[in-house]
N, CA, C and O atoms as a Maestro MAE file, in Angstrom:
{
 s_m_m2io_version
 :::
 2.0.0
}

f_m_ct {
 s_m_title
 :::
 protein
 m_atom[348] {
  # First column is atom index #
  i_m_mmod_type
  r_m_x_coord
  r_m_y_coord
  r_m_z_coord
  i_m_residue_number
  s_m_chain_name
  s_m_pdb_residue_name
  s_m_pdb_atom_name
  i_m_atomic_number
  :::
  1 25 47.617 62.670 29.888 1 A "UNK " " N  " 7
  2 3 46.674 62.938 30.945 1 A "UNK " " CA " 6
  3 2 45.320 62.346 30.585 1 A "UNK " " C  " 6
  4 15 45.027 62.493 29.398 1 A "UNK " " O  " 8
  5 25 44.378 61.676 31.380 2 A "UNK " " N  " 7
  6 3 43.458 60.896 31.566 2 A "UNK " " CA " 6
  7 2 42.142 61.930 31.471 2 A "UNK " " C  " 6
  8 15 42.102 62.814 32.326 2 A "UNK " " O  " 8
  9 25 41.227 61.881 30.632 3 A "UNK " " N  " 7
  10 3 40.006 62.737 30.840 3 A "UNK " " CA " 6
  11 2 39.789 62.885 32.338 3 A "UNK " " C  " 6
  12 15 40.586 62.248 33.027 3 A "UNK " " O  " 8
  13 25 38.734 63.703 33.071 4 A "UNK " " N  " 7
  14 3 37.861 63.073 33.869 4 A "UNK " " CA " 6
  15 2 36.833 62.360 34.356 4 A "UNK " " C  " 6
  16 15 36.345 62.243 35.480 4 A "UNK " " O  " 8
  17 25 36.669 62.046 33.629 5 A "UNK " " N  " 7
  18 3 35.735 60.866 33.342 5 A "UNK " " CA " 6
  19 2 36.473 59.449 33.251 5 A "UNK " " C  " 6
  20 15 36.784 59.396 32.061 5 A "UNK " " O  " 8
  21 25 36.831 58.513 33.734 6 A "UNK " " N  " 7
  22 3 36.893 57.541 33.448 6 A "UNK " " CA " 6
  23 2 36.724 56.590 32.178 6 A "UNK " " C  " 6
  24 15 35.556 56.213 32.081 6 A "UNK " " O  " 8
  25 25 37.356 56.216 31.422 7 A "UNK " " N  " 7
  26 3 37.681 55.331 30.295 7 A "UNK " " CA " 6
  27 2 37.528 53.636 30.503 7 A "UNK " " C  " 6
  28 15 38.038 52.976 31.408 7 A "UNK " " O  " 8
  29 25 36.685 53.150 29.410 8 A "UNK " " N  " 7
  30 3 36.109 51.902 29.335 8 A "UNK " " CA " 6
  31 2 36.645 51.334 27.912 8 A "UNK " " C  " 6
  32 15 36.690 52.010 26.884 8 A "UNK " " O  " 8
  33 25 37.009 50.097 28.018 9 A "UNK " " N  " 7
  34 3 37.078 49.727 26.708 9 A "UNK " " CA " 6
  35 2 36.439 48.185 27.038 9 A "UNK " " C  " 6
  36 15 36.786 47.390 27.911 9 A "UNK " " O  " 8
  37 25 35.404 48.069 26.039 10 A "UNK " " N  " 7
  38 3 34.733 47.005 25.846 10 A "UNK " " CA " 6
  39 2 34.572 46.063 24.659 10 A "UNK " " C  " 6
  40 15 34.496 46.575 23.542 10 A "UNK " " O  " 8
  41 25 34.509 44.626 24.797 11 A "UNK " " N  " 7
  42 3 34.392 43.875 23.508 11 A "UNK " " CA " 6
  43 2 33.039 43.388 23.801 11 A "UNK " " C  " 6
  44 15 32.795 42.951 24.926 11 A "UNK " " O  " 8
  45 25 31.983 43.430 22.730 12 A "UNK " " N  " 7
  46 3 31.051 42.803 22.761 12 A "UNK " " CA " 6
  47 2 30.767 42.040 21.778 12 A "UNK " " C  " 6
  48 15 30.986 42.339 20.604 12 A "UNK " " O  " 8
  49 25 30.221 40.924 22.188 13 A "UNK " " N  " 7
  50 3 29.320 40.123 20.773 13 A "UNK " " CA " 6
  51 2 28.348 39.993 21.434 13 A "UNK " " C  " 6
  52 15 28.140 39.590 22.579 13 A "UNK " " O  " 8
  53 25 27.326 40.619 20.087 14 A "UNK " " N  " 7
  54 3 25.519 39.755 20.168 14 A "UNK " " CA " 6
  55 2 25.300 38.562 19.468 14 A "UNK " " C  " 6
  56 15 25.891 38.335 18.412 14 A "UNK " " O  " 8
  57 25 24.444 37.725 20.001 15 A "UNK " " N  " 7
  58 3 24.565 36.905 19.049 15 A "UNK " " CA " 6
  59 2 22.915 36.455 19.411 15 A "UNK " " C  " 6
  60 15 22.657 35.878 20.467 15 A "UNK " " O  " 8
  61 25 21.906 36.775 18.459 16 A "UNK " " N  " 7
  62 3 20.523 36.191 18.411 16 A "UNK " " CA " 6
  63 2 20.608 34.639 18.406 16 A "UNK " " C  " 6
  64 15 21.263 33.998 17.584 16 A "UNK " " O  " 8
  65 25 19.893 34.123 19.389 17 A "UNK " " N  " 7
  66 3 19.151 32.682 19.421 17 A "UNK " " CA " 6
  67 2 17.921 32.779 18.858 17 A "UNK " " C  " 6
  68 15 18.107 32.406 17.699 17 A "UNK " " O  " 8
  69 25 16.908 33.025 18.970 18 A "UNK " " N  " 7
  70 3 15.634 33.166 18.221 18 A "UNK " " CA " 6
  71 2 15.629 34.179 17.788 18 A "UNK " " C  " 6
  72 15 15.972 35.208 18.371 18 A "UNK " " O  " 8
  73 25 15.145 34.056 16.419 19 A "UNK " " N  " 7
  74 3 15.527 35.560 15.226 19 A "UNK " " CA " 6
  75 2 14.594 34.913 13.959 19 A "UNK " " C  " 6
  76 15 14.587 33.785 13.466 19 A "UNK " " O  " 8
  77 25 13.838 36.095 13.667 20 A "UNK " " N  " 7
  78 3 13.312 35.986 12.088 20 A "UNK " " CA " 6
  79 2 13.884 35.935 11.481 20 A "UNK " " C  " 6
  80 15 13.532 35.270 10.507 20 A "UNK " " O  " 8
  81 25 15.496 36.651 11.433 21 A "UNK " " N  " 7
  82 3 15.945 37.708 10.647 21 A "UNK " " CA " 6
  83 2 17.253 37.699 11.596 21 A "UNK " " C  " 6
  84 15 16.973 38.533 12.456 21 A "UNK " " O  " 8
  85 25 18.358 37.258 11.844 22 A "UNK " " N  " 7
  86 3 19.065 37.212 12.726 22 A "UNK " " CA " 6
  87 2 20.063 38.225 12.304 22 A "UNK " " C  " 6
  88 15 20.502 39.060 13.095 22 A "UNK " " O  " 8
  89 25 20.545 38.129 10.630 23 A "UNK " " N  " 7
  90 3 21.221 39.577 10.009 23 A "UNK " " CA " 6
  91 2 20.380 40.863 10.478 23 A "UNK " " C  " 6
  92 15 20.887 41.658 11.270 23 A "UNK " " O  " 8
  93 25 19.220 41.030 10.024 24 A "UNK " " N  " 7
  94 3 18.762 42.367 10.850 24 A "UNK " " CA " 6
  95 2 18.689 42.792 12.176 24 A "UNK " " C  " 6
  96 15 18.941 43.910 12.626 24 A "UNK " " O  " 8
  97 25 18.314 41.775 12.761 25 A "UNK " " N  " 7
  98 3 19.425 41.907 14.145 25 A "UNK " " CA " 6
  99 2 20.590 42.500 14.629 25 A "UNK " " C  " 6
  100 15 20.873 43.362 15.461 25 A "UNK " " O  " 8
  101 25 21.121 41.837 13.923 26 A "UNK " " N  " 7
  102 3 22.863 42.588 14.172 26 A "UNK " " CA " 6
  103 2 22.919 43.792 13.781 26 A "UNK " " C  " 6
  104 15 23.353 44.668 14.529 26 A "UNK " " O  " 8
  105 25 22.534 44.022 12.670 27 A "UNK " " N  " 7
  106 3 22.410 45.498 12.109 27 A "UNK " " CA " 6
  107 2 21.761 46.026 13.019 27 A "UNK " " C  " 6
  108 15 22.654 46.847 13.226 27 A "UNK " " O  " 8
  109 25 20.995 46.300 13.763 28 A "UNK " " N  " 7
  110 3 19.941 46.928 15.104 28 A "UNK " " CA " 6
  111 2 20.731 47.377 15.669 28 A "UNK " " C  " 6
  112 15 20.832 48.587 15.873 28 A "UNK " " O  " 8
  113 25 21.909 46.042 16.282 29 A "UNK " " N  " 7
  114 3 22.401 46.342 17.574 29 A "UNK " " CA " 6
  115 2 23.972 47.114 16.689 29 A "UNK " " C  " 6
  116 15 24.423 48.082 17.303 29 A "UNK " " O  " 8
  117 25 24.526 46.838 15.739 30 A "UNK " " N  " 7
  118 3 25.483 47.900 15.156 30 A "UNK " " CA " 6
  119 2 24.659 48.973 15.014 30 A "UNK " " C  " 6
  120 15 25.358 49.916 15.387 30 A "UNK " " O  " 8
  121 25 23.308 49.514 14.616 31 A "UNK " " N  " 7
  122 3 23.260 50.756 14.346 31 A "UNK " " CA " 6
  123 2 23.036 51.459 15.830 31 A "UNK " " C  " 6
  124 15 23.279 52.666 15.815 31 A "UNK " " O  " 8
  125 25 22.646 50.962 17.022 32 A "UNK " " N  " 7
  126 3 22.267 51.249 18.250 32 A "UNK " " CA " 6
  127 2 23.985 51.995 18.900 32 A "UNK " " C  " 6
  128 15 24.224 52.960 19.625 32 A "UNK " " O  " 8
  129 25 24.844 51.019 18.231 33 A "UNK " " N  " 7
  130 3 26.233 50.989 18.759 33 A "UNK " " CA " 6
  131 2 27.243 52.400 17.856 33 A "UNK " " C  " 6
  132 15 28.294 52.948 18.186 33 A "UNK " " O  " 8
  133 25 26.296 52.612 16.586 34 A "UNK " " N  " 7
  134 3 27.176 54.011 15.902 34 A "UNK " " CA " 6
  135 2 26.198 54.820 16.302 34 A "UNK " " C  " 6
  136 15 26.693 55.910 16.587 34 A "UNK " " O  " 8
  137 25 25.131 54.809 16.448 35 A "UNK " " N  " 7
  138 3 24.512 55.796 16.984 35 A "UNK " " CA " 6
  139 2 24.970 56.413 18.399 35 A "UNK " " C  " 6
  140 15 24.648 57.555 18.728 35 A "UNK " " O  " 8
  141 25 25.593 55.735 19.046 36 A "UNK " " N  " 7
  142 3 26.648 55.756 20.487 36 A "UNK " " CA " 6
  143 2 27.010 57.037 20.262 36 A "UNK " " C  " 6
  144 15 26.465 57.916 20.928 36 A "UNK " " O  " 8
  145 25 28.162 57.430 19.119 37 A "UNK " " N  " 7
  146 3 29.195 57.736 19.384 37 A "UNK " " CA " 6
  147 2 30.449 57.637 19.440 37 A "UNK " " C  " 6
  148 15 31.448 58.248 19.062 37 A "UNK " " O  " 8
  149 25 30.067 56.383 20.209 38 A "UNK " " N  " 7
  150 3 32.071 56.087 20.803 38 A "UNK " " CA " 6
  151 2 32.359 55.118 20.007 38 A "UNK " " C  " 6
  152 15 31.637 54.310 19.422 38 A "UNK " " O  " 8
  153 25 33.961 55.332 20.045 39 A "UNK " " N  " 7
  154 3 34.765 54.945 19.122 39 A "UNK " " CA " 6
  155 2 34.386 53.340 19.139 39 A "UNK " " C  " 6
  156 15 34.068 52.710 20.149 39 A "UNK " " O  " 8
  157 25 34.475 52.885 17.973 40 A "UNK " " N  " 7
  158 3 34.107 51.148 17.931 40 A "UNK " " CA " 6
  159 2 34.521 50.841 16.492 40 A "UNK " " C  " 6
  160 15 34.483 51.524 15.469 40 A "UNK " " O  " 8
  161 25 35.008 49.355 16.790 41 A "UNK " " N  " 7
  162 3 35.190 48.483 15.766 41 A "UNK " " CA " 6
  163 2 34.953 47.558 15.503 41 A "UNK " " C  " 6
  164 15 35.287 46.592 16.189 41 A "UNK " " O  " 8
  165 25 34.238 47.449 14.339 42 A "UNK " " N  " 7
  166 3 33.540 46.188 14.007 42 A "UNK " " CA " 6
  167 2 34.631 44.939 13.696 42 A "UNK " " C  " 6
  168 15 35.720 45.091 13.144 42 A "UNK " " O  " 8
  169 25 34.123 43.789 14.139 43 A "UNK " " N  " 7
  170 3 34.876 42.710 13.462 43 A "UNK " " CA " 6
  171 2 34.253 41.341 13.248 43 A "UNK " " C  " 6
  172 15 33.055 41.134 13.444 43 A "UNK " " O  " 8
  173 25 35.131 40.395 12.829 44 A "UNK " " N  " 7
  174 3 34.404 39.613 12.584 44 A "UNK " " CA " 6
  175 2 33.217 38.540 13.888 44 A "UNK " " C  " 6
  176 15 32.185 37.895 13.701 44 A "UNK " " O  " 8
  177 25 33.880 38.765 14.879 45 A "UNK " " N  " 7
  178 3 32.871 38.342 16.304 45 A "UNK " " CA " 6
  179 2 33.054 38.876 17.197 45 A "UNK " " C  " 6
  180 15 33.345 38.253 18.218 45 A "UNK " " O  " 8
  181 25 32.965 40.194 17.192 46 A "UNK " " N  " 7
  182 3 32.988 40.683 17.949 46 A "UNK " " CA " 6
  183 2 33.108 42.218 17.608 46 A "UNK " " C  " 6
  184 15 33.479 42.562 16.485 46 A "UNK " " O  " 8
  185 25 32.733 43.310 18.768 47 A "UNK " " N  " 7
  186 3 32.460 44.605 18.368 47 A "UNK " " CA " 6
  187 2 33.446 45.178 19.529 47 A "UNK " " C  " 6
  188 15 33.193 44.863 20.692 47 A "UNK " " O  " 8
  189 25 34.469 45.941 19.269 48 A "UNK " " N  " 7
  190 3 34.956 46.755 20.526 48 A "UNK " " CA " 6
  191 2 34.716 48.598 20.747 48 A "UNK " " C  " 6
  192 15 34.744 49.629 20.076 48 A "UNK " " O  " 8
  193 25 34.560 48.298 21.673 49 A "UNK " " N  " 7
  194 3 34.194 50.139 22.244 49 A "UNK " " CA " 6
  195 2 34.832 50.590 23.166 49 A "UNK " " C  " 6
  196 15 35.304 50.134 24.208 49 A "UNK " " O  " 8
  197 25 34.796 51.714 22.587 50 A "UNK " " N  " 7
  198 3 35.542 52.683 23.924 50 A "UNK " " CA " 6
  199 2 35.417 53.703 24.254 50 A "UNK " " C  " 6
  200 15 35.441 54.311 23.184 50 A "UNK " " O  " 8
  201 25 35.253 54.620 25.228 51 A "UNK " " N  " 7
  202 3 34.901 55.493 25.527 51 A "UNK " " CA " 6
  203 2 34.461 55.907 27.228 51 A "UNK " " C  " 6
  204 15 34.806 55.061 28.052 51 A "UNK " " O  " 8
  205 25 33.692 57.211 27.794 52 A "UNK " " N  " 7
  206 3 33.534 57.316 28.800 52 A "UNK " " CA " 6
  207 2 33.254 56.150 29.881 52 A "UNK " " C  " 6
  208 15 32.457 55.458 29.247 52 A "UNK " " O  " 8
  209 25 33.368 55.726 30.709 53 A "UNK " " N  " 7
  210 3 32.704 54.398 31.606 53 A "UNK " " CA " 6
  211 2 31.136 54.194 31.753 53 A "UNK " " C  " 6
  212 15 30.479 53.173 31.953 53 A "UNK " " O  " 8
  213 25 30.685 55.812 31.548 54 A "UNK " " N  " 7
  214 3 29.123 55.807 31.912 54 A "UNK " " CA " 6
  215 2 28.886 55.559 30.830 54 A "UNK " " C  " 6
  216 15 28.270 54.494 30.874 54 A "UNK " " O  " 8
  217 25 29.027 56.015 29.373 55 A "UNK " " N  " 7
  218 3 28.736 55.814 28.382 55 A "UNK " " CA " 6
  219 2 28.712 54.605 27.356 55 A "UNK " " C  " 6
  220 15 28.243 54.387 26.239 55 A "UNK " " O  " 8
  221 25 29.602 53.802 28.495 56 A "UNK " " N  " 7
  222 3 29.794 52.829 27.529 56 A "UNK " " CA " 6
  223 2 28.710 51.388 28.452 56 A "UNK " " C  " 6
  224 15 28.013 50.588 27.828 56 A "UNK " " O  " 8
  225 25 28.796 51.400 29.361 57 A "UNK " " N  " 7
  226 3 27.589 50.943 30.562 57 A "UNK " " CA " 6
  227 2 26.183 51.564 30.144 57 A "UNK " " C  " 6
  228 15 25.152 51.016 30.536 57 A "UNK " " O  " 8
  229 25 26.126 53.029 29.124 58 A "UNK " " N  " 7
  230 3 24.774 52.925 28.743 58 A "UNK " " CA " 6
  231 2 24.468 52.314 27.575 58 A "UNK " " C  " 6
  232 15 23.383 51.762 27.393 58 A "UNK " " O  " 8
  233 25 25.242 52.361 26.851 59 A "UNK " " N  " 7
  234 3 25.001 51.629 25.567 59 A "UNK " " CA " 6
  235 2 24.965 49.874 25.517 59 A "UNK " " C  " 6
  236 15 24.767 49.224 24.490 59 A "UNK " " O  " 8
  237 25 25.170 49.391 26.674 60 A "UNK " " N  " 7
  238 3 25.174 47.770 27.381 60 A "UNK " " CA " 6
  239 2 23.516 47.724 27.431 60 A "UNK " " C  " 6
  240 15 22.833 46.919 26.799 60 A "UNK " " O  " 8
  241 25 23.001 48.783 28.336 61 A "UNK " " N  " 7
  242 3 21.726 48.630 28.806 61 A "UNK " " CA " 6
  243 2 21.157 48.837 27.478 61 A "UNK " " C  " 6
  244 15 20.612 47.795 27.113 61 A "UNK " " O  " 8
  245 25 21.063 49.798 26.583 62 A "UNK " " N  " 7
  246 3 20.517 50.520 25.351 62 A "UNK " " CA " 6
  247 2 20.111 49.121 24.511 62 A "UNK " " C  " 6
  248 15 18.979 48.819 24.132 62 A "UNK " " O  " 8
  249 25 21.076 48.524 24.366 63 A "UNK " " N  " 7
  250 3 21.395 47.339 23.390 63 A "UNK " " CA " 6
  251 2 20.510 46.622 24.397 63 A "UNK " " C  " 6
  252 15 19.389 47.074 24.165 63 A "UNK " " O  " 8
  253 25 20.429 45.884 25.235 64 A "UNK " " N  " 7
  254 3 19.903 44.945 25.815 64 A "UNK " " CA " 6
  255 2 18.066 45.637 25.902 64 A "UNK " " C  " 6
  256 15 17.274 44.762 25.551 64 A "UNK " " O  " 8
  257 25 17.420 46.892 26.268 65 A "UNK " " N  " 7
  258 3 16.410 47.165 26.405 65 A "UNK " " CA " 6
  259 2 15.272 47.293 25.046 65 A "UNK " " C  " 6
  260 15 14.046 47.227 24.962 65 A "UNK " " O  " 8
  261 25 16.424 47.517 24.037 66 A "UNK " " N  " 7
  262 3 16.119 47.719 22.861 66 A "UNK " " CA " 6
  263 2 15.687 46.727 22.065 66 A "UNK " " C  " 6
  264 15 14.728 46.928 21.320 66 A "UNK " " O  " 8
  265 25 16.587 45.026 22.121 67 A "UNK " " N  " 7
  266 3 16.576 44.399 22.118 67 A "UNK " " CA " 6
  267 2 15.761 43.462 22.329 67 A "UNK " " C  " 6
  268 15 15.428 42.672 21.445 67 A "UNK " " O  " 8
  269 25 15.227 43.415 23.812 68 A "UNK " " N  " 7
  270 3 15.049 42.146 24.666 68 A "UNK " " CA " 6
  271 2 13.457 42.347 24.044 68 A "UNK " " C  " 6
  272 15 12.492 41.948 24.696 68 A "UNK " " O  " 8
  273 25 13.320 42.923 22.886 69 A "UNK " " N  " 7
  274 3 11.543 43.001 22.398 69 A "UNK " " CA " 6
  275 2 11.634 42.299 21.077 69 A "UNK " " C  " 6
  276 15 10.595 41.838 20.605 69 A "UNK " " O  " 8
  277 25 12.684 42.177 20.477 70 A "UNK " " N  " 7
  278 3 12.438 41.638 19.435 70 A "UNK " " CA " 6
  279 2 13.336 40.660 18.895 70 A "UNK " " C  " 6
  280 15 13.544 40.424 17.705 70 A "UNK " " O  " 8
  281 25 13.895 40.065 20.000 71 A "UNK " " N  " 7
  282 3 14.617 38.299 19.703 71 A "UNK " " CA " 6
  283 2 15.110 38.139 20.909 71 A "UNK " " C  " 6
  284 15 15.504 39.058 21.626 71 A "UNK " " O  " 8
  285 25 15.111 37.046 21.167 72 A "UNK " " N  " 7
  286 3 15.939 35.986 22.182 72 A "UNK " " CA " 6
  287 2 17.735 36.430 21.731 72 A "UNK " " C  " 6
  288 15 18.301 36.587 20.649 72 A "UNK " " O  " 8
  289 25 18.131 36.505 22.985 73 A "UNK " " N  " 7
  290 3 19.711 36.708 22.769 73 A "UNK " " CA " 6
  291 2 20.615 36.401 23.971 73 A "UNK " " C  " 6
  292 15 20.405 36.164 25.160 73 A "UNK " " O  " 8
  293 25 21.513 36.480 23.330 74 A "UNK " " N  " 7
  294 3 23.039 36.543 24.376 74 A "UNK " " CA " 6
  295 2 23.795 37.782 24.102 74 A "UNK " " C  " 6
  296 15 23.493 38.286 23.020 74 A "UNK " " O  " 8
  297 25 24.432 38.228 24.583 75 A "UNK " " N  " 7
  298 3 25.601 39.145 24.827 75 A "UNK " " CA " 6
  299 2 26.193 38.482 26.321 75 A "UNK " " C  " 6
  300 15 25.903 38.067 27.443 75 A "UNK " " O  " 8
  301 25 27.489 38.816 25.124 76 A "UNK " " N  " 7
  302 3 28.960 37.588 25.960 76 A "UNK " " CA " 6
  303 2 29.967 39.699 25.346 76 A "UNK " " C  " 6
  304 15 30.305 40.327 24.342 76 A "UNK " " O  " 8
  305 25 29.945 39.830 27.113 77 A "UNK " " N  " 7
  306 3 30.722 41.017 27.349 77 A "UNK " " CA " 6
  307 2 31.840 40.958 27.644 77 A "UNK " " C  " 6
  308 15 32.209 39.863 28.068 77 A "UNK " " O  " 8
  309 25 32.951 42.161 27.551 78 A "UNK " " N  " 7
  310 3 34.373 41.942 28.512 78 A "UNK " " CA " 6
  311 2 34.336 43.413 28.321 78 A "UNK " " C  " 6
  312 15 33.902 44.015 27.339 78 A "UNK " " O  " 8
  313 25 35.059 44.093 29.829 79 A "UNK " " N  " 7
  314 3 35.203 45.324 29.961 79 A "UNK " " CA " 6
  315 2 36.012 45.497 30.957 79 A "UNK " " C  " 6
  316 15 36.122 44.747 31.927 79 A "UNK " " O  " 8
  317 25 36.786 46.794 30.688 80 A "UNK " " N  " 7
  318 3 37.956 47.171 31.342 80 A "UNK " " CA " 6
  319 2 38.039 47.949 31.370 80 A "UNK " " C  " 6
  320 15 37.420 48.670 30.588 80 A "UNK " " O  " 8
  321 25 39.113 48.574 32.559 81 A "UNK " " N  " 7
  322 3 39.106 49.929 33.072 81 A "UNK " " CA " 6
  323 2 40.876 50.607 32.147 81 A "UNK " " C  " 6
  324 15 41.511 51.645 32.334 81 A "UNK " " O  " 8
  325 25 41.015 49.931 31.598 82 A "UNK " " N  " 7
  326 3 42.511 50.173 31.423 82 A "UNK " " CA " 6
  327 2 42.310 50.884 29.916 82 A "UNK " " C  " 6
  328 15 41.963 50.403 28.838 82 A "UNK " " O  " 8
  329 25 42.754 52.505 30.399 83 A "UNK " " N  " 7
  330 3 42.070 53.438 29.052 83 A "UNK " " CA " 6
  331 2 43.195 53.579 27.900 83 A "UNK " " C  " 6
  332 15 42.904 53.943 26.761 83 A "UNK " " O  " 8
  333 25 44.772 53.189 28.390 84 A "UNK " " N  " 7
  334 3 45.814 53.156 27.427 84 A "UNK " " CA " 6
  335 2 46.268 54.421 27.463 84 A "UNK " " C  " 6
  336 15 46.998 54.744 26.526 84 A "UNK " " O  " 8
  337 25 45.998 55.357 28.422 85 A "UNK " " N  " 7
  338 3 46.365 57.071 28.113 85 A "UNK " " CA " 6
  339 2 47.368 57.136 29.090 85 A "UNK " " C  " 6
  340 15 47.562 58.226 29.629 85 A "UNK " " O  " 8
  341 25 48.266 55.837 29.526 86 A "UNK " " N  " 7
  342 3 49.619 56.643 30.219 86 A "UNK " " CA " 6
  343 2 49.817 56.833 31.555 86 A "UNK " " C  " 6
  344 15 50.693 57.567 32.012 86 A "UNK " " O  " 8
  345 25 48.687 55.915 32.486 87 A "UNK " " N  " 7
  346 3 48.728 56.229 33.905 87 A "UNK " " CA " 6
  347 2 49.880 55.604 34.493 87 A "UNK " " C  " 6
  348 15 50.111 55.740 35.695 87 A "UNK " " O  " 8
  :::
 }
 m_bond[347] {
  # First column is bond index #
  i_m_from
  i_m_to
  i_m_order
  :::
  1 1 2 1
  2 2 3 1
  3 3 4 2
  4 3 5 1
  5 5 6 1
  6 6 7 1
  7 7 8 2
  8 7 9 1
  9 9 10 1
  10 10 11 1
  11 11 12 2
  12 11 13 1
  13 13 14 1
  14 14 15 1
  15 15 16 2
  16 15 17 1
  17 17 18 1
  18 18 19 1
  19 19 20 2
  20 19 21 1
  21 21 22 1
  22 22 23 1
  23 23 24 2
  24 23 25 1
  25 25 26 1
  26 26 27 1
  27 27 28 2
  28 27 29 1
  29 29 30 1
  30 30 31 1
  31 31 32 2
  32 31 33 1
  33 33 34 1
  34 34 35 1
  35 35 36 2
  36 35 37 1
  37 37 38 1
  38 38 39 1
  39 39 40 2
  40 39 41 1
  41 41 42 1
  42 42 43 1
  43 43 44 2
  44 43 45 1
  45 45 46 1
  46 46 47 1
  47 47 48 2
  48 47 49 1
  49 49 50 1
  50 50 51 1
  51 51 52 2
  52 51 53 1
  53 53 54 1
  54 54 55 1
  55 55 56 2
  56 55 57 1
  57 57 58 1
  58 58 59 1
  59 59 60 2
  60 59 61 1
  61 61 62 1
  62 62 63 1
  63 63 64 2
  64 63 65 1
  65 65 66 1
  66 66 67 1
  67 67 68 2
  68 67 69 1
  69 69 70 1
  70 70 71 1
  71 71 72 2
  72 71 73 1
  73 73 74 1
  74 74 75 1
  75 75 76 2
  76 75 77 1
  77 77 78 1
  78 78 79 1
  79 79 80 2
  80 79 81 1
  81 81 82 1
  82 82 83 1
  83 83 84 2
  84 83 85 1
  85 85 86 1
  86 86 87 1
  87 87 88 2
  88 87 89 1
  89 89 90 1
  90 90 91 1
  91 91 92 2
  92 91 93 1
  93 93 94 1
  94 94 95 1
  95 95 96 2
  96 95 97 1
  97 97 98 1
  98 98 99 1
  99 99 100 2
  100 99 101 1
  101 101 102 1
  102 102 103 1
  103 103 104 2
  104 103 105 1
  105 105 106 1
  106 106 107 1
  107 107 108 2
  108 107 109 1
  109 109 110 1
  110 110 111 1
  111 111 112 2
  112 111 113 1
  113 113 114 1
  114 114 115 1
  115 115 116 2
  116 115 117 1
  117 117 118 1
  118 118 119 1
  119 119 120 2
  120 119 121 1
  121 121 122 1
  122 122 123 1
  123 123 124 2
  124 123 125 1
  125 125 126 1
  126 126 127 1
  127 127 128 2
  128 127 129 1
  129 129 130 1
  130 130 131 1
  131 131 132 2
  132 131 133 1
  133 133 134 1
  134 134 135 1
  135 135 136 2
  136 135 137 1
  137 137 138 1
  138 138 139 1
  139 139 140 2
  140 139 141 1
  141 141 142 1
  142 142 143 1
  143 143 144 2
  144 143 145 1
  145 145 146 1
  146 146 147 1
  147 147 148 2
  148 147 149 1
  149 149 150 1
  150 150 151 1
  151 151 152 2
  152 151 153 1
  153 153 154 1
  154 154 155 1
  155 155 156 2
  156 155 157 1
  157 157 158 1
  158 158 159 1
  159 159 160 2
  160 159 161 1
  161 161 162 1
  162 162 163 1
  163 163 164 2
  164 163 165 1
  165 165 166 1
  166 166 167 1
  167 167 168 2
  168 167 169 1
  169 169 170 1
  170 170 171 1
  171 171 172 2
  172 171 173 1
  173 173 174 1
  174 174 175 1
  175 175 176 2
  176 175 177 1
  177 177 178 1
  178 178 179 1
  179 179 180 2
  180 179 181 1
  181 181 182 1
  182 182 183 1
  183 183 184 2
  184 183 185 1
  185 185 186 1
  186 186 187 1
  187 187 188 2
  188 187 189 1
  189 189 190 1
  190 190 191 1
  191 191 192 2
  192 191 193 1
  193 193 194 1
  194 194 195 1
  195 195 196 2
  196 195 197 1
  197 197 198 1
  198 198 199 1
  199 199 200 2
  200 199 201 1
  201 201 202 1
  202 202 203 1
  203 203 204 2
  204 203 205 1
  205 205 206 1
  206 206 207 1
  207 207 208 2
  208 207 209 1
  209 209 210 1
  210 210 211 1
  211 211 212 2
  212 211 213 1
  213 213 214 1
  214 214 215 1
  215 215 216 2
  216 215 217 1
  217 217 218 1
  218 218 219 1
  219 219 220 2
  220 219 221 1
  221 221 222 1
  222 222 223 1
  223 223 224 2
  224 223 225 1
  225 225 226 1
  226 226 227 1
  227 227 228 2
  228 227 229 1
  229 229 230 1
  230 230 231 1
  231 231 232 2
  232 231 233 1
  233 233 234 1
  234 234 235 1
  235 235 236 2
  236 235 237 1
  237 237 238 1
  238 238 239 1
  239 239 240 2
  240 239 241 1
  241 241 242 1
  242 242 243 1
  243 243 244 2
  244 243 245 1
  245 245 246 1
  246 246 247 1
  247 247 248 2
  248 247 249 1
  249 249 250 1
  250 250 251 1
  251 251 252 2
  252 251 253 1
  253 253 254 1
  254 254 255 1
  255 255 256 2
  256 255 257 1
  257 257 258 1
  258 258 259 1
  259 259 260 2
  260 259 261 1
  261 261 262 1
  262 262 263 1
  263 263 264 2
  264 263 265 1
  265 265 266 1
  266 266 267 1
  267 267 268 2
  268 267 269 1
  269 269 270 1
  270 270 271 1
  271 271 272 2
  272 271 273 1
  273 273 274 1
  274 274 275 1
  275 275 276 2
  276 275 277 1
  277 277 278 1
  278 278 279 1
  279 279 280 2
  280 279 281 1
  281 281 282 1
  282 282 283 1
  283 283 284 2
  284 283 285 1
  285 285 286 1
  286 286 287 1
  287 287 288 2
  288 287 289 1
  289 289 290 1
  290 290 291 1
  291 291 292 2
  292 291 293 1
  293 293 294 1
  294 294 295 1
  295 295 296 2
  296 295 297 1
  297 297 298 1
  298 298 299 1
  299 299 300 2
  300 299 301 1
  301 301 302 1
  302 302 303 1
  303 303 304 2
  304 303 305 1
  305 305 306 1
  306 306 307 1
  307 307 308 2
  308 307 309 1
  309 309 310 1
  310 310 311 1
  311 311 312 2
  312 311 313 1
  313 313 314 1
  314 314 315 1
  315 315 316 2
  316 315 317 1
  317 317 318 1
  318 318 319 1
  319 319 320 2
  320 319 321 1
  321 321 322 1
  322 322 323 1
  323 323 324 2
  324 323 325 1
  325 325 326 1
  326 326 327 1
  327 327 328 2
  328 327 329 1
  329 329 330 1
  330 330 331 1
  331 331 332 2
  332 331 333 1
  333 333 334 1
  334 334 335 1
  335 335 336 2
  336 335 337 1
  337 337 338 1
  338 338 339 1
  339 339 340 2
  340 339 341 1
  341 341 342 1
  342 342 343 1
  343 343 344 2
  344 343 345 1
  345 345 346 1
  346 346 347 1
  347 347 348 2
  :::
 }
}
């Protein structure tokens, strides 16, 4: 059975274009991303998450607002509604 809430699973990569410090960067946006909560796994290009739909759509914005002050970037997203719980 499916929470009520709706289930998201997302892959993200950040990837700084202008960066002092482009490793501390990443670390920002990984610590922004365990500070979440939701379940995630780091890898080598890429980060996947999962969790509520709202929650995981806030942590998109979180990362990007948080962000957009202290480097030039991209985030190259993919997200889906397909939660794996059996519908």
């Amino acid at each position: 059975m499916c929470p009520l809430e709706k289930v998201a699973s997302c892959q993200l990569t950040f990837t700084p274009i202008v960066s002092d410090n482009y490793m501390d960067d990443v670390k920002k946006v990984l610590d922004i991303i365990n500070s979440s909560n939701l379940e995630n796994s780091v890898g080598v290009l890429s980060t996947f998450v999962r969790g509520e739909k709202s929650k995981v759509l806030k942590l998109i914005t979180d990362i990007y607002e948080h962000m957009d002050g202290v480097t030039k970037f991209s985030m190259d997203i993919k997200i889906s509604n397909i939660c794996g719980c059996g519908q």
